[in-house]
C-alpha positions as CSV (number, residue, x, y, z in Angstrom):
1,X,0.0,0.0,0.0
2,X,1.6,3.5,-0.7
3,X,2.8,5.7,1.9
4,X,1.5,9.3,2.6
5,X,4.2,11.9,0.6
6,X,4.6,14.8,2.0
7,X,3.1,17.6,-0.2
8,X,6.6,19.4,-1.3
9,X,8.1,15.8,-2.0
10,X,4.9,14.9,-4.5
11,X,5.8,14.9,-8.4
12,X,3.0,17.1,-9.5
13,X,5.2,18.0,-13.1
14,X,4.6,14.4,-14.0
15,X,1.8,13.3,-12.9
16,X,-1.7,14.1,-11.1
17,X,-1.8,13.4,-7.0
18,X,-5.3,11.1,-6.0
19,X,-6.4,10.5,-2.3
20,X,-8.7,7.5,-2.7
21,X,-10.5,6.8,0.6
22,X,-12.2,3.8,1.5
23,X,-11.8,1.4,5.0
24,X,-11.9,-2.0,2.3
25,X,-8.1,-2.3,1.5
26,X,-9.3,-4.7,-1.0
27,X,-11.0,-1.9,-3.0
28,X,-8.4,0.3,-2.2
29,X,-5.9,-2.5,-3.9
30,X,-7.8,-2.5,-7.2
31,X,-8.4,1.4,-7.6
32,X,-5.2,1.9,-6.8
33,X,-3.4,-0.8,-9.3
34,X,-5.4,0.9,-12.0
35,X,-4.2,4.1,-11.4
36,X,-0.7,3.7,-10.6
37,X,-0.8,1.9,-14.2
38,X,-2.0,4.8,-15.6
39,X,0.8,7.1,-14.2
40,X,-1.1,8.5,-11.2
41,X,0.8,9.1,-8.1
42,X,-2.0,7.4,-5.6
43,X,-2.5,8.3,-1.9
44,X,-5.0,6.1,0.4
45,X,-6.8,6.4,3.4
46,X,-9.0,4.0,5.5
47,X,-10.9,6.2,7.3
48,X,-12.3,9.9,7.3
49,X,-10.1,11.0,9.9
50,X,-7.0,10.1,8.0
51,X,-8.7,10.7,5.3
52,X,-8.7,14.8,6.1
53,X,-5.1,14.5,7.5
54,X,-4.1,13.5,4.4
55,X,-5.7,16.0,2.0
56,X,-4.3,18.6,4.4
57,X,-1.3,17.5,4.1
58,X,-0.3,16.4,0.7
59,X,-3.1,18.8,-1.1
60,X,-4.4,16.1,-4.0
61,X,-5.3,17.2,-7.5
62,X,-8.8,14.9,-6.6
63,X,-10.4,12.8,-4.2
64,X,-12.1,9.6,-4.9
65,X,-14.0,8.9,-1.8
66,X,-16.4,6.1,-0.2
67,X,-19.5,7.6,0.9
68,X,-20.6,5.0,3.6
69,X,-18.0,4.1,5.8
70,X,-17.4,3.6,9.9
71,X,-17.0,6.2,12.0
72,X,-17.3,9.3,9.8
73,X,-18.7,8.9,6.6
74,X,-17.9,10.1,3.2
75,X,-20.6,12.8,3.4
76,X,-18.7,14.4,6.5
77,X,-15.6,13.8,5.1
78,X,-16.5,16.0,1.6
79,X,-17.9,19.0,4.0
80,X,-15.1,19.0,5.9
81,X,-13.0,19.6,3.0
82,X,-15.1,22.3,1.3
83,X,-15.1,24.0,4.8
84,X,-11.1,24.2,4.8
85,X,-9.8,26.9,2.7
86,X,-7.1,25.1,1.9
87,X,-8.7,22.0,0.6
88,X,-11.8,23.9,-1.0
89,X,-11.3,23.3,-4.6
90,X,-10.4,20.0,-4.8
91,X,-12.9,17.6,-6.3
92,X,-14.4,14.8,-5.0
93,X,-15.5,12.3,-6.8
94,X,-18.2,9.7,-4.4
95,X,-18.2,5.8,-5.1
96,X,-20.8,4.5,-3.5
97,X,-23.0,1.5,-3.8
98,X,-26.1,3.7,-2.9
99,X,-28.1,4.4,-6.1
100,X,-31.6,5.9,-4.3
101,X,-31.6,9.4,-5.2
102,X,-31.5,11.4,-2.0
103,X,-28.3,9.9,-1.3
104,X,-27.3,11.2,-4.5
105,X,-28.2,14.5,-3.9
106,X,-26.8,14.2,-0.2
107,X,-23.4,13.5,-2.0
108,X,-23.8,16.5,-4.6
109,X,-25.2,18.6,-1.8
110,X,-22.0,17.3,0.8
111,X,-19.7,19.1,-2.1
112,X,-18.8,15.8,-4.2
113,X,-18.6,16.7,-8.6
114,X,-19.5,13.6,-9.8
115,X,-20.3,10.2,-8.3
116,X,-19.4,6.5,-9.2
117,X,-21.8,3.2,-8.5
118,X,-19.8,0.0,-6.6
119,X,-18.5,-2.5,-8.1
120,X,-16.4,0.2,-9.2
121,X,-15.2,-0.3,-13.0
122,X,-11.3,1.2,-12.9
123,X,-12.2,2.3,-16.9
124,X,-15.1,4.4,-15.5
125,X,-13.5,6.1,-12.5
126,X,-10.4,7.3,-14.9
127,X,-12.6,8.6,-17.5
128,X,-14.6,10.6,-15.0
129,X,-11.5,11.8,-13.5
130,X,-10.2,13.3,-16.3
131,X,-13.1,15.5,-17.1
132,X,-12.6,16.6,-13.4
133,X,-9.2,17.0,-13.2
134,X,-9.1,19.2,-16.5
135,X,-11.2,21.5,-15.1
136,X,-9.7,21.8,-11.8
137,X,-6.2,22.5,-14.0
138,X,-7.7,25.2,-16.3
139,X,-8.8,26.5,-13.3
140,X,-5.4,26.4,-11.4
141,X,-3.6,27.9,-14.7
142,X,-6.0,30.9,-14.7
143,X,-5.7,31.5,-11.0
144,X,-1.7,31.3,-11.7
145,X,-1.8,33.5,-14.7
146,X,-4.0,36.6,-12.7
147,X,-0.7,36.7,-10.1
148,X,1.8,36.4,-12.8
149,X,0.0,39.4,-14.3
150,X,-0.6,41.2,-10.7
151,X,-3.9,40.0,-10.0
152,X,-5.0,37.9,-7.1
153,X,-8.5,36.2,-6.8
154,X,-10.3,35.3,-3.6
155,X,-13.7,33.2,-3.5
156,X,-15.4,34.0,-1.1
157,X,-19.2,32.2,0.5
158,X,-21.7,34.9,1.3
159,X,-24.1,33.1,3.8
160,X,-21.4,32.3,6.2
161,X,-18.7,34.9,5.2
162,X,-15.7,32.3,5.1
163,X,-13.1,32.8,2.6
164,X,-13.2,29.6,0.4
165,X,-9.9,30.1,-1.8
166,X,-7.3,32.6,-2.1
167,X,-4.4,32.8,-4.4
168,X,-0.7,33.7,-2.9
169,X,-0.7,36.7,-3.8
170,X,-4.1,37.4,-2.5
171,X,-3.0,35.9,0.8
172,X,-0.2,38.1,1.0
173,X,-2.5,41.3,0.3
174,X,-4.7,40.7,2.5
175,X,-2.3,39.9,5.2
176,X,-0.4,43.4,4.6
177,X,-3.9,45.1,4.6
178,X,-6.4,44.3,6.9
179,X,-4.4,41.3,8.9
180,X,-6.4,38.4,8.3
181,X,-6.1,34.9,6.4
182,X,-8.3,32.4,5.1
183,X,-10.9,31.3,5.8
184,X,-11.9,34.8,7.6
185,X,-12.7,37.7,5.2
186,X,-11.8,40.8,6.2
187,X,-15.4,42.6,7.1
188,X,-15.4,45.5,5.0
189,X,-14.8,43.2,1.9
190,X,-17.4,40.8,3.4
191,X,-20.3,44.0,4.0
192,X,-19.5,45.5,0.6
193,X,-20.0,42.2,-1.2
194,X,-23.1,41.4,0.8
195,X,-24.4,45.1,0.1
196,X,-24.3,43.6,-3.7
197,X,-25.9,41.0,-3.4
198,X,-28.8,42.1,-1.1
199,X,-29.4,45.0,-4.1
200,X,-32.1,45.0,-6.2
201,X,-29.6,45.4,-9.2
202,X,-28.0,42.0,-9.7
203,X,-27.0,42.8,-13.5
204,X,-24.8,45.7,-13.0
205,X,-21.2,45.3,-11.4
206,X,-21.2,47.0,-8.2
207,X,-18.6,50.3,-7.2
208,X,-15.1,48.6,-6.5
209,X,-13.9,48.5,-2.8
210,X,-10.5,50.1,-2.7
211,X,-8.4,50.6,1.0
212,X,-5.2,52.4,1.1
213,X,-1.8,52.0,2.8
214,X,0.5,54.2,2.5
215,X,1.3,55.1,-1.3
216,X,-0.5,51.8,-2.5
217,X,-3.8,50.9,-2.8
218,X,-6.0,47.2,-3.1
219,X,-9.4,47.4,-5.0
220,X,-11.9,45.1,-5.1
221,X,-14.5,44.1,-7.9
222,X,-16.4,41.6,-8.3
223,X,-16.0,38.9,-11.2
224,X,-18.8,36.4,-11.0
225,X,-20.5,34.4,-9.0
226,X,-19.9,30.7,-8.8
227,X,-21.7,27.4,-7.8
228,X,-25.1,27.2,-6.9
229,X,-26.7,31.1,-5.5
230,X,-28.7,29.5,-2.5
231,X,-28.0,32.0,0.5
232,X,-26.1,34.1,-1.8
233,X,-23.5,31.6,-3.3
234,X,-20.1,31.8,-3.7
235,X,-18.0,34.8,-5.6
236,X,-15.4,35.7,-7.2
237,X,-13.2,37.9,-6.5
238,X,-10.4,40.2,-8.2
239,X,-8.1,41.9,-6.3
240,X,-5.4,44.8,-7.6
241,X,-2.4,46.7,-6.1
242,X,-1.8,50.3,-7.5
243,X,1.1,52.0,-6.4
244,X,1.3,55.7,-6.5
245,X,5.0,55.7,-6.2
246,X,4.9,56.6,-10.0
247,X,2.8,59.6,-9.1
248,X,4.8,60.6,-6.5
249,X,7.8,61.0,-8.4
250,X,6.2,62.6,-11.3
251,X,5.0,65.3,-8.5
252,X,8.8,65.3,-7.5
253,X,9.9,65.9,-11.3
254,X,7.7,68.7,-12.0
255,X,7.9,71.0,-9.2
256,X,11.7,70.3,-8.4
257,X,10.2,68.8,-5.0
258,X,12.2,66.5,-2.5
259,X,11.3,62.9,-2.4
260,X,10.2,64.4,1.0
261,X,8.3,67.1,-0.5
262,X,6.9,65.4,-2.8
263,X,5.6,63.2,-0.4
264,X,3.7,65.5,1.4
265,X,2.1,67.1,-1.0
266,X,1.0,64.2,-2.4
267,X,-1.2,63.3,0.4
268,X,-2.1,67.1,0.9
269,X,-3.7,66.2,-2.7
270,X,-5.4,63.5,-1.0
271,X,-7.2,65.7,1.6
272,X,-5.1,64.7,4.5
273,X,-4.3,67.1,7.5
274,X,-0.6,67.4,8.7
275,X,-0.8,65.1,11.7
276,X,-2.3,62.1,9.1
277,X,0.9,62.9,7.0
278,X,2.7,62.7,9.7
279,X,1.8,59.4,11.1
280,X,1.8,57.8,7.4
281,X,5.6,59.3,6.7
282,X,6.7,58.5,10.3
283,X,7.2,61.9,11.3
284,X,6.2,65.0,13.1
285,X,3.3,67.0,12.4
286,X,5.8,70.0,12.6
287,X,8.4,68.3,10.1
288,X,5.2,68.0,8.1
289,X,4.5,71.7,8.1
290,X,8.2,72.3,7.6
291,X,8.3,70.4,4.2
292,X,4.9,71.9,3.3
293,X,5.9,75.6,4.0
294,X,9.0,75.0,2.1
295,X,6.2,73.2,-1.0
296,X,4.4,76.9,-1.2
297,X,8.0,78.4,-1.9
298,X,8.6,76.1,-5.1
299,X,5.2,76.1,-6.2
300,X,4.8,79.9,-5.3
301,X,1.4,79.5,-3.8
302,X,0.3,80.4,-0.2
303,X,-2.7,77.8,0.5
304,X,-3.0,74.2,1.4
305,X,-6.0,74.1,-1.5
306,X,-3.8,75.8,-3.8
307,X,-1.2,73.9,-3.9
308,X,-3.3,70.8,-3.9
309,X,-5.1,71.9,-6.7
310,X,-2.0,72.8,-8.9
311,X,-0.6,69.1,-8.4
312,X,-3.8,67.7,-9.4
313,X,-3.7,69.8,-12.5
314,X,-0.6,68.2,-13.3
315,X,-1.1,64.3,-12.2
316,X,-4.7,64.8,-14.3
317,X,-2.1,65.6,-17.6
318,X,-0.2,62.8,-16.4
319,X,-2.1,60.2,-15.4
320,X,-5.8,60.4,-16.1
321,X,-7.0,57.6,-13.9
322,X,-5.7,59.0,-11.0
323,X,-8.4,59.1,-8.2
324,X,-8.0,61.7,-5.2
């Protein structure tokens, strides 16, 4: 029988990981014949308990698992693992020898794709696998390519507010800005998305969320939703990092300003009051003033609201999306 891999040890270049989860080695021994063959690396588990240890740990590309078994069944097993951020989008694929049709829909409804009938037929099981597993990979590859491209995507389940999937970079965004991690969404994100989907107006996309820290700023818009929409469904998200370092130096470069300076009077342009500046820049409210006082000189204006609305004249000419 085949030993648990750690997940960093698994070949996933080569080959596709399967957790196959059943407490009768012998039908364990047969699926798992037919799948080595067919250049799987193959994972097992007995029960459910080791079953979710497992997917934790080694993070499969699909689970194939038994719906009745001792202890805790395959039903817990597959809501368990759609409650877990981690394990969220992997699909499960039920083999049961239960054909009636509410525990069909209990094994749909428990987060399973797809389900197979016992005596399981190896031929069968690989076939549906592969329409699973291509899906789950396109899905991967588009998740990948929105990072590569400075993206990030979250998925996120309105009637319980836990945050289903998240991509690295997502992770690491929302870390920097509000300080959480899956599966809790951070609450502004969470009120603005329900705020959509309590509206009335369900066909038009919704004003993007944006937060700001320091010089860069995360918006938030929302892509689609996903799954089935009973209490709200799941949704996709799109996150995307602006900086305005660019702005600040084009500030710097046309009014012969400091980086300091430049600074400043970027978040005077912003509508902040000198001891905001101060705490976003590390300093002084008085250093503040200082750099400011020495802004009017360059700029030859005497006003807070002049100065502010000369740089906007110039970041408008230079970048047109800017938003104040």
């Amino acid at each position: 029988m085949p030993q648990l891999f750690a997940h960093n040890t698994l070949d996933r270049a080569n080959s596709d990981v399967v957790l196959i989860v059943d407490d009768v080695p012998d039908n364990l021994a047969v699926l798992h014949d037919a799948l080595d063959e067919s250049g799987y690396t193959v994972l097992v588990a007995l029960s459910g308990v080791a079953a979710l240890q497992r997917a934790a740990q080694a993070l499969p590309d699909i689970v194939l698992l038994d719906a009745m078994m001792p202890g805790m069944d395959g039903f817990e097993v597959a809501r368990q693992l759609k409650a877990m951020p981690q394990t969220a989008h992997i699909p499960i694929v039920f083999m049961t020898g239960l054909t009636e049709t509410e525990h069909l829909v209990a094994a749909l409804e428990a987060g399973g794709v797809d389900y197979v009938t016992k005596p399981i037929k190896p031929k069968e099981v690989l076939a549906r696998m592969q329409v699973h597993l291509q899906g789950a990979r396109e899905k991967r590859q588009a998740r990948s390519a929105l990072d590569a491209f400075g993206y990030a995507s979250i998925t996120v389940r309105v009637s319980d507010g836990r945050l289903m999937w998240q991509t690295p970079l997502a992770r690491a965004w929302l870390l920097r800005y509000y300080g959480t991690d899956a599966p809790t969404t951070p609450l502004p994100v969470l009120a603005w998305l329900r705020r959509h989907v309590d509206s009335q107006d369900m066909l038009n996309e919704p004003p993007r969320l944006s937060i700001e820290h320091g010089s860069h700023r995360l918006t938030f818009r929302l892509h689609q939703q996903i799954g089935d929409s009973e209490g709200g469904g799941d949704w996709l998200i799109i996150m995307q990092e602006v900086s305005e370092d660019s702005v600040i130096e084009a500030i710097a470069l046309s009014f012969k300003l400091t980086p300091k300076e430049a600074e400043v009077l970027y978040w005077v342009v912003k509508g902040k009051i000198n001891r905001d500046i101060g705490d976003i820049l590390g300093s002084s409210p008085m250093t503040v003033k200082k750099h400011l006082e020495r802004v009017f000189v360059k700029l030859g204006v005497e006003t807070r609201t002049a100065a502010a609305a000369m740089a906007m004249r110039r970041i408008r000419q230079l970048q047109p999306q800017f938003e104040a």
